[in-house]
C-alpha positions in Angstrom: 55.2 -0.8 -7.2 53.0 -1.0 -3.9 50.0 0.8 -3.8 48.0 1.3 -0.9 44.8 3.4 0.3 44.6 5.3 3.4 41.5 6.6 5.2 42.1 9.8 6.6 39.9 13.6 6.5 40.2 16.7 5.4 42.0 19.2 7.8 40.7 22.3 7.3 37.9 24.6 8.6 34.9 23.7 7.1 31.7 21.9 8.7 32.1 18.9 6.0 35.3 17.6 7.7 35.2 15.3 4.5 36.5 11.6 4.9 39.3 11.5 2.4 40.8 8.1 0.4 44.2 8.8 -0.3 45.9 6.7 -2.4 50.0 6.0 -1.7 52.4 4.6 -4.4 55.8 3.5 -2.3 55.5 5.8 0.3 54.3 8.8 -2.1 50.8 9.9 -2.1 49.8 10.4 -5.8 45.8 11.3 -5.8 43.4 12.0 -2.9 39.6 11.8 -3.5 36.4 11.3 -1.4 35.4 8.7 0.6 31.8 6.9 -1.2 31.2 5.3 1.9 30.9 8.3 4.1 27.2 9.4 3.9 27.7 13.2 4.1 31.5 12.7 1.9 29.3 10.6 -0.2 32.8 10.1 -2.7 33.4 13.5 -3.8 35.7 16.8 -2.7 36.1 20.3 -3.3 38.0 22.4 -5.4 39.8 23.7 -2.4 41.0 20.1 -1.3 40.7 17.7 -4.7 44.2 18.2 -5.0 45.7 18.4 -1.8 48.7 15.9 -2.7 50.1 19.5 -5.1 50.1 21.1 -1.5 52.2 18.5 -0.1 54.5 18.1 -2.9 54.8 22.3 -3.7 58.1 23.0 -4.7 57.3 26.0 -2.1 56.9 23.7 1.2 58.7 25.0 4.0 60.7 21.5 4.9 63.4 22.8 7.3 63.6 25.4 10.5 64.8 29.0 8.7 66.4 32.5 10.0 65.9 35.3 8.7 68.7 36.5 6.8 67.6 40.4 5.5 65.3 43.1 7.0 61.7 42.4 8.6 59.3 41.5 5.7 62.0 40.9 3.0 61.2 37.2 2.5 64.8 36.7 3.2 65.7 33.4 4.9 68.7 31.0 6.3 68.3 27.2 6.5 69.3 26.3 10.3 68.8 22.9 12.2 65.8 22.6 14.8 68.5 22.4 17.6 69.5 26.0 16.8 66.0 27.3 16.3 64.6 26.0 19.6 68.1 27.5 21.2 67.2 30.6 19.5 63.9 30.9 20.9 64.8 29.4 24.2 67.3 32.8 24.5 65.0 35.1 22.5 62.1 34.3 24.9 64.2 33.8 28.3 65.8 37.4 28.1 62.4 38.4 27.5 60.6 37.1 30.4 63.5 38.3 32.5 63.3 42.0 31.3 59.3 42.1 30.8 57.6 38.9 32.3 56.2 35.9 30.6 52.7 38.3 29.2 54.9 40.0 26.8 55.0 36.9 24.3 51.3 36.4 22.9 50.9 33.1 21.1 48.5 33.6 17.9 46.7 30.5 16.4 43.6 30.0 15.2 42.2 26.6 12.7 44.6 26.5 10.3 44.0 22.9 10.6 40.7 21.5 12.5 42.4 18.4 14.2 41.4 17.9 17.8 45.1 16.8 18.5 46.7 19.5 15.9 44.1 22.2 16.2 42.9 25.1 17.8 44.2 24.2 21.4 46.9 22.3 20.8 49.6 25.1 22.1 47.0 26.1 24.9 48.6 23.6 28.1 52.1 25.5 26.7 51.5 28.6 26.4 49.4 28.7 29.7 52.2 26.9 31.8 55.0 29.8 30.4 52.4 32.5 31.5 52.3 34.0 28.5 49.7 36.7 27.5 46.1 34.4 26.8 45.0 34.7 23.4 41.2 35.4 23.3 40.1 33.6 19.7 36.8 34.9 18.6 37.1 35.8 14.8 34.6 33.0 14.0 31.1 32.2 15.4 31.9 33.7 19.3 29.1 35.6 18.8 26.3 33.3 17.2 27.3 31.0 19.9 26.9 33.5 22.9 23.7 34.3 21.4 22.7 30.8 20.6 23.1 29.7 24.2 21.5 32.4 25.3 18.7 31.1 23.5 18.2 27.4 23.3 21.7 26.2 25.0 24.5 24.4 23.6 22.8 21.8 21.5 23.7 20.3 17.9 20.3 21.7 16.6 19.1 19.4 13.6 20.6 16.9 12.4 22.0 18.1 8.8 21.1 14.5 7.0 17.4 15.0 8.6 17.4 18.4 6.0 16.3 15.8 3.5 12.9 15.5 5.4 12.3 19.3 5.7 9.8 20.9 4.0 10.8 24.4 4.0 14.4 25.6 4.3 15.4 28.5 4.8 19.0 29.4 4.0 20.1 32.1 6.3 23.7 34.3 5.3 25.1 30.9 4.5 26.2 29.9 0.9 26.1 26.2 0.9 27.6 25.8 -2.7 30.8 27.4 -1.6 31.2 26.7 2.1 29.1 23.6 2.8 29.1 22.1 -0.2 28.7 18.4 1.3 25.3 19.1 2.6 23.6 20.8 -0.7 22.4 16.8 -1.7 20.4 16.9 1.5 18.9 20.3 0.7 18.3 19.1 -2.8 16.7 16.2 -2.0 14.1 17.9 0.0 13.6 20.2 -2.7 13.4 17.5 -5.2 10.4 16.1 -3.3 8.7 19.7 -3.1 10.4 21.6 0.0 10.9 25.3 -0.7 14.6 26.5 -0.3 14.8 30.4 0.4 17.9 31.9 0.5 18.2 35.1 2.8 21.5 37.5 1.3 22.8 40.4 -0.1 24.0 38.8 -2.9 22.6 36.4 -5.4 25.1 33.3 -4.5 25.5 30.1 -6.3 23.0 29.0 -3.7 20.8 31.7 -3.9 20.7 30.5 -8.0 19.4 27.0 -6.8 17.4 28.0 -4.8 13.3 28.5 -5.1 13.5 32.6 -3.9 16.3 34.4 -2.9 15.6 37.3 -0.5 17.7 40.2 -1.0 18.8 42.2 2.3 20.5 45.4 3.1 23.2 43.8 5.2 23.5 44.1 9.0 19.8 44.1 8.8 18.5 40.8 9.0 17.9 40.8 13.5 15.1 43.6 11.8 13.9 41.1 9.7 13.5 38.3 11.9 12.0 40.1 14.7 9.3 41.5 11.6 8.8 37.9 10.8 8.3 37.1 14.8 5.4 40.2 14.7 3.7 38.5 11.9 3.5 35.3 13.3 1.9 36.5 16.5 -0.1 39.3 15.2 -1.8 36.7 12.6 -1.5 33.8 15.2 0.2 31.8 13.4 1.9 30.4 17.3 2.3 27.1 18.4 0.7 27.8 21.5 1.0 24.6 23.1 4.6 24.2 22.9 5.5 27.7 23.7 3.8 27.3 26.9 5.4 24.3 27.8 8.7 24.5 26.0 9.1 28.3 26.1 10.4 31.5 28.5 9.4 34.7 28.0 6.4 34.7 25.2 4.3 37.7 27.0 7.8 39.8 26.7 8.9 38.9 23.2 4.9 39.6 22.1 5.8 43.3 23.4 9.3 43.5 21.7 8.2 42.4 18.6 5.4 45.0 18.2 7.9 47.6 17.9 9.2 46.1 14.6 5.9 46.2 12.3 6.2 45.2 9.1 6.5 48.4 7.2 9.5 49.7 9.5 11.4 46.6 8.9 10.6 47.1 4.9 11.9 50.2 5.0 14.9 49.0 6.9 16.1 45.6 5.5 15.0 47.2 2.5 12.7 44.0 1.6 9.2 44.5 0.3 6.3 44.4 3.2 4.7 41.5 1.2 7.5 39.5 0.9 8.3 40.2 4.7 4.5 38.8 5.4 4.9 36.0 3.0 8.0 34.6 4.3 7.1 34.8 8.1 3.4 33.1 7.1 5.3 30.0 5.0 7.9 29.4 7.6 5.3 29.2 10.7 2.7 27.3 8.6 4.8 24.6 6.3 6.4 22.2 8.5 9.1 20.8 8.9 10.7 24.2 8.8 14.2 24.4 9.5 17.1 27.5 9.2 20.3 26.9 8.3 22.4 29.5 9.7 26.2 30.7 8.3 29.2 32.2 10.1 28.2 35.6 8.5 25.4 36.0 9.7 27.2 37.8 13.3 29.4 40.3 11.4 28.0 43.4 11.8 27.6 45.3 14.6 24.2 43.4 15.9 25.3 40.2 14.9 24.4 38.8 18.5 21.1 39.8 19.1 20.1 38.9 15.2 21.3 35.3 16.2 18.8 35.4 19.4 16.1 36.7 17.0 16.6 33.8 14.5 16.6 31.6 17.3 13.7 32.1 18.8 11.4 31.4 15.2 11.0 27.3 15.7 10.5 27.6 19.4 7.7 30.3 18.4 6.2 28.1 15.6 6.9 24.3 17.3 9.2 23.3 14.2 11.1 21.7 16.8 8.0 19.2 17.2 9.5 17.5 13.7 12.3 15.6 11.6 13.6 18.0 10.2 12.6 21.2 11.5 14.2 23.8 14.1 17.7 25.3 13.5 21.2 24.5 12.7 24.1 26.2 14.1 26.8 24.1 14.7 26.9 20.2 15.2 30.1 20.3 17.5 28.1 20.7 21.0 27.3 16.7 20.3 30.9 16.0 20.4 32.1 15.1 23.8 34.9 16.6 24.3 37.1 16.8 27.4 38.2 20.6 27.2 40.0 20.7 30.5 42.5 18.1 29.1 43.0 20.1 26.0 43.5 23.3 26.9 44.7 22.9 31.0 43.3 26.4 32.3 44.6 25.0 36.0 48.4 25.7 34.6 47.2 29.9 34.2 48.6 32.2 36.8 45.3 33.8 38.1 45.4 37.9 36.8 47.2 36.5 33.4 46.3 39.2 30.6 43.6 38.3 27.7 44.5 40.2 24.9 42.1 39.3 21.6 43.5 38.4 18.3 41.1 41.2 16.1 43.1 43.2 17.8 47.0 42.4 16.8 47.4 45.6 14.7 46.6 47.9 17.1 48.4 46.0 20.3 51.4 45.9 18.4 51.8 49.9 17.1 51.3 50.4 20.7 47.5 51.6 20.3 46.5 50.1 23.6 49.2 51.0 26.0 50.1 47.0 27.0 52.2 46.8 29.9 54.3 45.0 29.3 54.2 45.4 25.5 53.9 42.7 23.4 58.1 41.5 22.5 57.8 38.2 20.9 54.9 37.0 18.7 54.4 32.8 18.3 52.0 32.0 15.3 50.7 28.7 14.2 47.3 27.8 12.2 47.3 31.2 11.3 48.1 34.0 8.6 46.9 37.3 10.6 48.8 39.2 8.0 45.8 38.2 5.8 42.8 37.4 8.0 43.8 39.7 10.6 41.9 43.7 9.9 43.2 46.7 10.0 45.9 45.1 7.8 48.3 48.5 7.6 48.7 48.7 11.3 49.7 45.3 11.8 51.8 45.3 8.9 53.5 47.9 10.6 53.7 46.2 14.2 55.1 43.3 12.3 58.1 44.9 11.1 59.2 46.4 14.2 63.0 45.1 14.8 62.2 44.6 18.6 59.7 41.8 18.0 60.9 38.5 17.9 58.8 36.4 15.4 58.2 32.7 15.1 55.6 31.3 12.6 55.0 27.3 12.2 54.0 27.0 8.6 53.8 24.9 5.1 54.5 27.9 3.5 56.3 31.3 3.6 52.6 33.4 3.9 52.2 37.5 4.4 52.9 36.8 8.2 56.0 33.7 7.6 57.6 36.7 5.3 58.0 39.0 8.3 59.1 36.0 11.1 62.4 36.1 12.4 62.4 32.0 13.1 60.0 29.6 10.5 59.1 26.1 11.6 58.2 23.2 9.4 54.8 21.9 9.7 53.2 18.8 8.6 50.1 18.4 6.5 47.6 16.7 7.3 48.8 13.7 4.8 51.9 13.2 7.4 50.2 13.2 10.7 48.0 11.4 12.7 44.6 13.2 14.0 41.1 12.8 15.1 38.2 15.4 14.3 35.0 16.4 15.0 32.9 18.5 12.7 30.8 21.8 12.6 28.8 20.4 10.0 27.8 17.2 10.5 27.8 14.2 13.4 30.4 11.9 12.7 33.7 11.2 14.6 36.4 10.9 11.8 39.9 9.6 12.5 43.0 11.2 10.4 45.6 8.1 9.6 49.0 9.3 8.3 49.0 8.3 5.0 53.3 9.1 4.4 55.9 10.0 6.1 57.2 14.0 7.2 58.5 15.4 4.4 62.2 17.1 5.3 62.1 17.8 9.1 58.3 18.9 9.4 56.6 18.1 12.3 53.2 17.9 13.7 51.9 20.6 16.1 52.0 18.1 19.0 55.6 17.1 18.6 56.4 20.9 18.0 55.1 21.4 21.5 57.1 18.6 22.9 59.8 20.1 21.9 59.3 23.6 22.8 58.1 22.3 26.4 61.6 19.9 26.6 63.4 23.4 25.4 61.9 25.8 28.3 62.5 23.1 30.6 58.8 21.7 31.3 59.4 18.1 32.8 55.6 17.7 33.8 54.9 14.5 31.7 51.8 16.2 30.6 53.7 17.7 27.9 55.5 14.7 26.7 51.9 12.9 26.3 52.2 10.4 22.6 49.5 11.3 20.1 48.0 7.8 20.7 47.5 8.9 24.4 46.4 12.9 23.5 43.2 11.0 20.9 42.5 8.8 24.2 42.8 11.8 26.6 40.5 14.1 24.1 37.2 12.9 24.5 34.7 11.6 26.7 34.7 7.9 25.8 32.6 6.7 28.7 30.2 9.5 27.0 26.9 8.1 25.4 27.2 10.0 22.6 30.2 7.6 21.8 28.8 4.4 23.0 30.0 1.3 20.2 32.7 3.6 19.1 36.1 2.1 19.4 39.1 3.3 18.2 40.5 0.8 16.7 37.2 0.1 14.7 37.4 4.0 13.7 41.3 3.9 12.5 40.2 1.4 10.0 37.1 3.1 9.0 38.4 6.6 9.3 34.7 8.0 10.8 31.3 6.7 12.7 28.1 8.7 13.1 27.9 9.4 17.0 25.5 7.6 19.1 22.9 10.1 18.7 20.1 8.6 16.9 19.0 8.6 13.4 18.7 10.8 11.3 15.0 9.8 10.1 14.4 10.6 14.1 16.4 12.7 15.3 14.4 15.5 16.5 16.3 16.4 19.8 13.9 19.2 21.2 10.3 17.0 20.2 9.3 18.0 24.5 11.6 20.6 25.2 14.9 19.3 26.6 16.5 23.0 25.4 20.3 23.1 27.1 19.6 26.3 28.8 19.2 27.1 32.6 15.6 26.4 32.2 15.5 23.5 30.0 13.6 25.5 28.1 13.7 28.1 24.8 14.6 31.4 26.6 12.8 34.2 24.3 14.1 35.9 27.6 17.6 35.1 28.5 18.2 34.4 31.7 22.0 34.4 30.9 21.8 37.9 29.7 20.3 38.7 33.2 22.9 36.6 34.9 26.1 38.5 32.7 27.4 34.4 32.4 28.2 33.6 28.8 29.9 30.5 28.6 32.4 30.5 25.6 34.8 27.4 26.1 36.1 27.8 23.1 36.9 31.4 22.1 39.3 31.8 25.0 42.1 30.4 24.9 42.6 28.0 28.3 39.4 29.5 29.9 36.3 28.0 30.2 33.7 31.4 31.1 33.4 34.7 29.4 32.5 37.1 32.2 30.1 40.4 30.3 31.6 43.3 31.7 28.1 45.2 30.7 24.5 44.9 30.8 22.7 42.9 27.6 19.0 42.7 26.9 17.5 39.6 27.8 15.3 40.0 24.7 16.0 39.8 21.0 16.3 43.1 19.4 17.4 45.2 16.3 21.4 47.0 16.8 21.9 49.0 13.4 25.5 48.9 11.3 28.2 50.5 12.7 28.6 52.2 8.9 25.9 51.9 7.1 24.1 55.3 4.9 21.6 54.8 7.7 23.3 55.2 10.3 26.2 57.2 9.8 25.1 59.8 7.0 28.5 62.1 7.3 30.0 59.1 6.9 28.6 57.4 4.0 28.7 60.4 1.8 32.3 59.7 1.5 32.3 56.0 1.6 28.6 55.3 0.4 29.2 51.6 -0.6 28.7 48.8 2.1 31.2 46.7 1.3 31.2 42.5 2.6 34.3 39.6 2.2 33.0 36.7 2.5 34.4 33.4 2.4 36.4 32.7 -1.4 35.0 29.2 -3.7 38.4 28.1 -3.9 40.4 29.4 -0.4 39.9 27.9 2.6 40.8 31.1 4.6 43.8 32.4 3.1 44.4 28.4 2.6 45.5 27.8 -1.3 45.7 31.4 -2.3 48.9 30.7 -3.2 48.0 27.1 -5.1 47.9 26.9 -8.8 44.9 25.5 -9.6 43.0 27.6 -6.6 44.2 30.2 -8.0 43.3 29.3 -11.4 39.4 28.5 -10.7 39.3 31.8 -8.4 40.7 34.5 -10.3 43.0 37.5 -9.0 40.8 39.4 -6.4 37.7 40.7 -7.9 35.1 43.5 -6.5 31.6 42.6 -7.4 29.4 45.8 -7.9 26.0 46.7 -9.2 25.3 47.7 -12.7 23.8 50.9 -11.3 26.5 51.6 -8.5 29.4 50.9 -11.6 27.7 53.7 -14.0 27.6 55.8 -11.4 31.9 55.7 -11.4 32.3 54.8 -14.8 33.7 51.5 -14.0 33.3 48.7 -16.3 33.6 45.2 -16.3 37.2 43.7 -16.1 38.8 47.6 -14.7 41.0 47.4 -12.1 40.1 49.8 -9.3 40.5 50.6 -6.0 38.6 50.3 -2.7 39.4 52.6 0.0 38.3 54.2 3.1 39.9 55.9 6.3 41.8 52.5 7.3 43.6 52.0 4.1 42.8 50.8 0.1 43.3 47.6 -1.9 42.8 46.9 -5.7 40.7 44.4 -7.2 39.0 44.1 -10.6 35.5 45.1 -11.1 33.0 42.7 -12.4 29.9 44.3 -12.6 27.0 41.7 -11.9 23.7 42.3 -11.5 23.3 39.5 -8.8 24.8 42.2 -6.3 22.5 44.6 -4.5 22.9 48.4 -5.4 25.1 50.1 -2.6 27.0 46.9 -1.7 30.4 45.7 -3.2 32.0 42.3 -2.7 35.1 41.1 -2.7 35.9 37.3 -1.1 38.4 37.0 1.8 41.7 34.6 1.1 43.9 36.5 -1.3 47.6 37.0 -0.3 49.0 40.2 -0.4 52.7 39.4 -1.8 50.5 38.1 -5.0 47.9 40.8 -5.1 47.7 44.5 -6.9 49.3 47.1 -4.7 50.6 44.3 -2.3 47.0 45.0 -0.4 43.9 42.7 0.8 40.5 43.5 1.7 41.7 43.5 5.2 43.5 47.1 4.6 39.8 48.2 4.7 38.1 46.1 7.3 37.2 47.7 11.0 38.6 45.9 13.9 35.2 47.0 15.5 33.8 44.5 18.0 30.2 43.2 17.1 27.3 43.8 20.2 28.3 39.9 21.9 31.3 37.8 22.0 33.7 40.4 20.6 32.6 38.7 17.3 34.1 40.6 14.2 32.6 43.0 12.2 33.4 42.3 8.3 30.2 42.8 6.6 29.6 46.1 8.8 32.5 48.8 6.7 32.2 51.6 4.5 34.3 52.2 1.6 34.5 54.5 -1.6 35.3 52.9 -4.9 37.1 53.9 -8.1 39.2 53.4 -11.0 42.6 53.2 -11.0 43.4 55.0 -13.9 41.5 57.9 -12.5 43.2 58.3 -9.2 46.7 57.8 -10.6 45.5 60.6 -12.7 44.2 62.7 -10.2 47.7 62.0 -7.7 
């Protein structure tokens, strides 16, 4: 028997991009654990990924192109070879571009793996060169970013290793147990050595159960907060004056806006005590270094944006930034130098090509939103919108229609694969070579293939190939080797890369970016913001300009051009459906209902696994004690949660770690192995948050209620 070892890195979309060990037994990979070497990996995985080799190996794999065989949704599939499913989609899609134009197929893909070669943008150069509708990609951070730039620019923030020299943390609608579990050591560290960990959420998390106080928060209600926090600190001058005069935009106007949110309105509207708002606004500005930690949810409700530009503004205002360890951190990536234009070629779009988001499948394919042309062929990959996706009912229905020719790449035959009229085989990450950079911390990490395709999967970039080759696409662009894609990817001549060399990193599998240390790494010491200014803009001159640059979210563009007006200054947008703000509503649907991200699911990743499944549970709603009474639900009931868009059912577990008039139920579940065939996305509003079309999950309305008592009551 040989045995070997192979350095490569967790796929998936997670800001620990983890360096993985995987070990191979004559050419099968038997275990997979963390790297010990890796200082953030630091030797261990999750429960999501500690198995991973039972995902390669499922008896379930997809391992061969397949037709469908029975109606739209029936799970009913042919094997076929890849010459007949690229003819079939060569035909499918050429007599549609000839009776409705290129714009009618909309490709759909979002990070089903992270990969810089496999990833996000890998079908971008494609898609944009066949003209086909652009696929605006914003269900994740679009607006935090928009606002963050707004703010203090594109920068990495602090350094997430430097956490260990903070001296108060504030944990900010992020539940670092469960979705950046790689960087609770730093935290703990700091605590360990007397730094006080506050955790801002609805819910009592596992993190909010580490930590030293756990601040609970009507949600969609935290921009209040923080701009309460912002009037303390200047009414009680608790200011770094000196740096926000020579580091800072706008302090004279953000003095004004925060006097319209005193302390007792933003009690009675976050629904915190006015002590504890006082308290927590005088620790942060006078125990440093202070640093926030901010999580994807903290943008999903309807004033996501401007709460991000409130946050934002707190280290400027206090000079955290001065320190190790103290300022904000968003997202890492902006260190990465990337070389976008390669990746996603916006000079192949025709000019006028239509943007068409992907919150908004359901509705663009029932014909909601009068598209001319409509949308004929559908091309998913990195994706399950079936799942993910809201307003779940509508596209369930736009995905059955006969006239819509469906291909899916997956492992898997998921919600979405079940209703595809052509399935591809993917690789995992195990059988393809990648390079990544992470959301969650600052090293480079390099993917090696550890074992051969299984069957006749194939990695994105060769799927491309191979579509390009099929439409006829004889610019060698698209013919580009993955050894020459990782060299074309990045900015090697880039500082931030300087000693790196990529033969060094294939044998390591990861190297911390030429960034400085973390012990200090404090990138905003004298200013040096990534804003227009160079300075912390309290006052946005971006918001006066209508510029937000989102390179990311659209898919092969580089600007997002605001079609409205925004407030330069930070300020407080109430919930879209909240008992506050929509009364008529809420006496129908009076519970605020939020799905955030599952322990075990990455996504709707491993919700069909085993042992995910086994560690997670069927889909649970967490409720109040109070809240339950009130519907004579008890513990282990199965009920149902329902409003105007549609119902799904879930069992109850009453917990008292839940705020009353909020329920909870975690993102990820499929809906072929759920109650009633439904998710939490039969519920969810496809309602744009206030900037970067962000989505709204945490922002919807719903009713609960036994089962048993509405079958009787049918």
């Amino acid at each position: 028997m040989t045995e070997t070892t192979v350095v490569g890195a967790c796929p998936h979309d997670c800001p620990d991009t983890c360096s993985m060990l995987i070990t191979v037994e004559d050419g099968r990979a038997t275990a997979v654990r963390g790297n010990p070497d890796h200082p953030f990996t630091r030797g261990g995985l999750c429960v999501k990924v500690n198995n991973y080799q039972d995902r390669v190996y499922s008896p379930d794999r997809v391992l061969h192109p397949l037709r469908r065989s029975g109606p739209k949704g029936s799970g009913r599939f042919a094997r076929i070879s890849w010459d007949e499913a690229l003819d079939e989609i060569k035909r499918r899609w050429t007599a549609i571009i000839d009776e409705h134009g290129p714009a009618a197929i909309l490709p759909y893909s979002y990070l089903g793996t992270e990969g810089i070669l496999n990833g996000l943008n890998v079908g971008d150069p494609f898609f944009n060169k066949l003209g086909a509708t652009i696929s605006e990609r914003t269900f994740c951070d679009s607006g935090s970013c928009t606002a963050y730039f707004m703010t203090i620019g594109p920068t990495p923030g602090v350094d997430p290793e430097a956490f260990r020299y903070s001296k108060y943390i504030v944990l900010w609608a992020c539940n670092t147990m469960s979705t950046n579990l790689h960087h609770w050591p730093f935290i703990a560290e700091a605590q360990a050595q007397g730094a006080k960990v506050v955790v801002i959420d609805p819910v009592r998390t596992r993190t909010a159960k580490k930590a030293d106080w756990h601040i609970p928060i009507r949600p969609g209600t935290d921009a209040a907060l923080a701009l309460g926090m912002i009037n303390v600190i200047i009414e009680e001058d608790l200011v770094d004056h000196d740096y926000v005069a020579d580091y800072t935009l706008g302090y004279d106007e953000l003095k004004q806006r925060a006097a319209d949110y005193p302390v007792d309105k933003v009690a009675a509207i976050t629904g915190i005590p006015a002590e504890d708002i006082r308290t927590l606004a005088r620790e942060f500005a006078t125990t440093n270094p202070a640093v926030v930690r901010i999580g994807v949810a903290i943008e999903r409700h309807a004033g996501g944006g401007q709460t991000v530009r409130a946050v934002a503004c707190l280290p400027a205002l206090t000079g955290a930034w001065r320190h190790v360890g103290g300022g904000i951190l968003q997202l890492p990536i902006w260190a990465f130098p990337m070389d976008w234009g390669k990746l996603l070629r916006p000079d192949l779009q025709t000019p006028g090509t239509r943007v068409l988001n992907q919150w908004r499948l359901g509705p663009a394919l029932v014909g909601e939103m009068d598209l001319d042309p409509p949308i004929k062929s559908l091309f998913v990959y990195n994706s399950n919108p079936a799942v993910v996706a809201p307003e779940q009912g509508k596209l369930l229905r736009g995905l059955a229609r006969e006239d819509l020719f469906t291909v899916v790449s997956e492992h898997f035959i998921t919600d979405t694969a079940q209703y595809a009229d052509i399935i591809l085989p993917a690789t995992t990450q195990l059988e393809q070579e990648d390079i990544m950079f992470s959301w969650g911390h600052l090293y480079l990490s390099f993917n090696n293939k550890a074992i051969e395709p299984l069957g006749e999967a194939v990695p994105n970039t060769e799927l491309f190939r191979r579509l390009a080759a099929t439409m006829g696409f004889d610019d060698p662009f698209f013919q580009r080797s993955d050894a020459r894609m990782i060299e074309e990817a990045l900015d090697w001549s880039s500082p931030a890369l300087g000693g790196i060399g990529l033969d060094k990193l294939r044998e390591t599998g990861y190297a911390r970016l030429n960034v400085g240390a973390p012990e200090t790494y404090a990138p905003h010491r004298e200013g040096n913001f990534l804003t227009p200014s160079g300075k912390c803009e309290f006052k946005a001159s971006m918001a006066e300009n209508g510029n937000f640059v989102l390179s990311l979210f659209r898919q092969g563009s580089e600007e997002f051009q605001s079609g409205e007006p925004v407030d330069p200054l930070p300020h407080y947008i109430p919930p879209n459906e909240s008992p506050a703000t929509n009364p008529a509503l809420a006496k129908r649907y009076p519970l605020n209902l939020m799905s955030p991200k599952s322990h075990a699911f990455m996504n709707s990743s491993y919700g069909n696994m085993p042992q995910q499944l086994h560690h997670a549970g069927e889909q649970a709603l967490m409720l109040s004690p109070a809240d339950a009474r009130d519907r004579n639900i008890g513990d282990g009931m199965p009920v149902i949660v329902s409003n105007d868009r549609g119902s799904f059912q879930a069992v109850a577990r009453v917990d008292e770690d839940v705020m009353p008039g909020v329920v909870v139920a975690p993102l990820g579940y499929w809906r072929k192995l759920s109650r009633g065939e439904a998710t939490v996305q039969a519920v969810n509003s496809g309602a744009y948050a206030d900037l970067g079309n962000a989505p709204t999950f945490s922002d919807n309305l719903v009713e609960v209620a036994p089962v048993a008592a509405v079958q009787a009551a049918e």
